[in-house]
C-alpha positions in Angstrom: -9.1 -0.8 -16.6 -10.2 -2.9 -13.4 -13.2 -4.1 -15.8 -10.4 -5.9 -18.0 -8.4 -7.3 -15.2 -11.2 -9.7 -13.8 -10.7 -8.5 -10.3 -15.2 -8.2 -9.9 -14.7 -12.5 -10.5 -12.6 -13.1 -7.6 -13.2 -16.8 -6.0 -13.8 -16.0 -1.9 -9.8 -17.2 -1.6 -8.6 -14.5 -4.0 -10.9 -12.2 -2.5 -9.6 -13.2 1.0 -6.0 -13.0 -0.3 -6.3 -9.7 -1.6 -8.2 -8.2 1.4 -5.7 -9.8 3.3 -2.6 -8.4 1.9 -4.3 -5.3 1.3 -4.2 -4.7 5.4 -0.9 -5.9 5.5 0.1 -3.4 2.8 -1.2 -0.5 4.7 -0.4 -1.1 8.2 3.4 -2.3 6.5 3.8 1.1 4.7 1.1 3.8 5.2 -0.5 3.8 1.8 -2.4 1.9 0.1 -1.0 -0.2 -2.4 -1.0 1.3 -6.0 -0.8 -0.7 -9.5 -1.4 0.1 -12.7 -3.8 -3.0 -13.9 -4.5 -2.0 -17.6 -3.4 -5.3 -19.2 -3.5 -7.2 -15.9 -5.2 -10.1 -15.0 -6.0 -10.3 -11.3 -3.9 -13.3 -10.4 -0.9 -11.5 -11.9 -1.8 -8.7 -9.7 -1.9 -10.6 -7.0 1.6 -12.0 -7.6 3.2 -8.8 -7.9 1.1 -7.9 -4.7 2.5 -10.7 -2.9 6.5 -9.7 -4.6 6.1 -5.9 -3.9 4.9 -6.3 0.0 8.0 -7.7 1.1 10.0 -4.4 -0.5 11.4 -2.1 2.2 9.3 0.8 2.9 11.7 3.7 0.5 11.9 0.7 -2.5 8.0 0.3 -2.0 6.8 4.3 -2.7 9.5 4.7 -5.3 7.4 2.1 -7.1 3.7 3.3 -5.6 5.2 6.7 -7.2 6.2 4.9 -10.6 2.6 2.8 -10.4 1.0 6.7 -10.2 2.8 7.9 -13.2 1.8 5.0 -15.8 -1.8 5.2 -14.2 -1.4 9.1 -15.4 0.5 8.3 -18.9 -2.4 5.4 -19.7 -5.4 8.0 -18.9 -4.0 10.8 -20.8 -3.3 8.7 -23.5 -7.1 7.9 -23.4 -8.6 11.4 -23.8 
């Protein structure tokens, strides 16, 4: 899934970007930050990285929780 997405072929400013928001993210909410990427390229990750940090903490794990379940639905689907 993360093969597909391009994330390994970051430029250093993506790769900065998404180390970045990734402290943000935890030090924001407590967990990491959870996305499904299967059919994802990484600078549409990053985009919805950069929409979903500025959710409110209850908005932010009802999606992390959502994100968890289509993770579970594509990997089931795979065996």
């Amino acid at each position: 899934e993360q093969h597909s997405s391009d994330l390994k072929n970051c430029t250093k400013d993506e790769f900065d970007e998404f180390k970045n928001l990734n402290t943000e993210y935890k030090e924001k909410f407590g967990f990491p930050f959870v996305i499904a990427v299967s059919g994802k390229k990484k600078l549409e990750i990053l985009e919805k990285f950069k929409k979903r940090i500025q959710n409110n903490k209850n908005d932010e794990l009802n999606e992390a929780i959502a994100q968890v379940k289509t993770i579970a639905k594509i990997r089931l689907n795979q065996i």
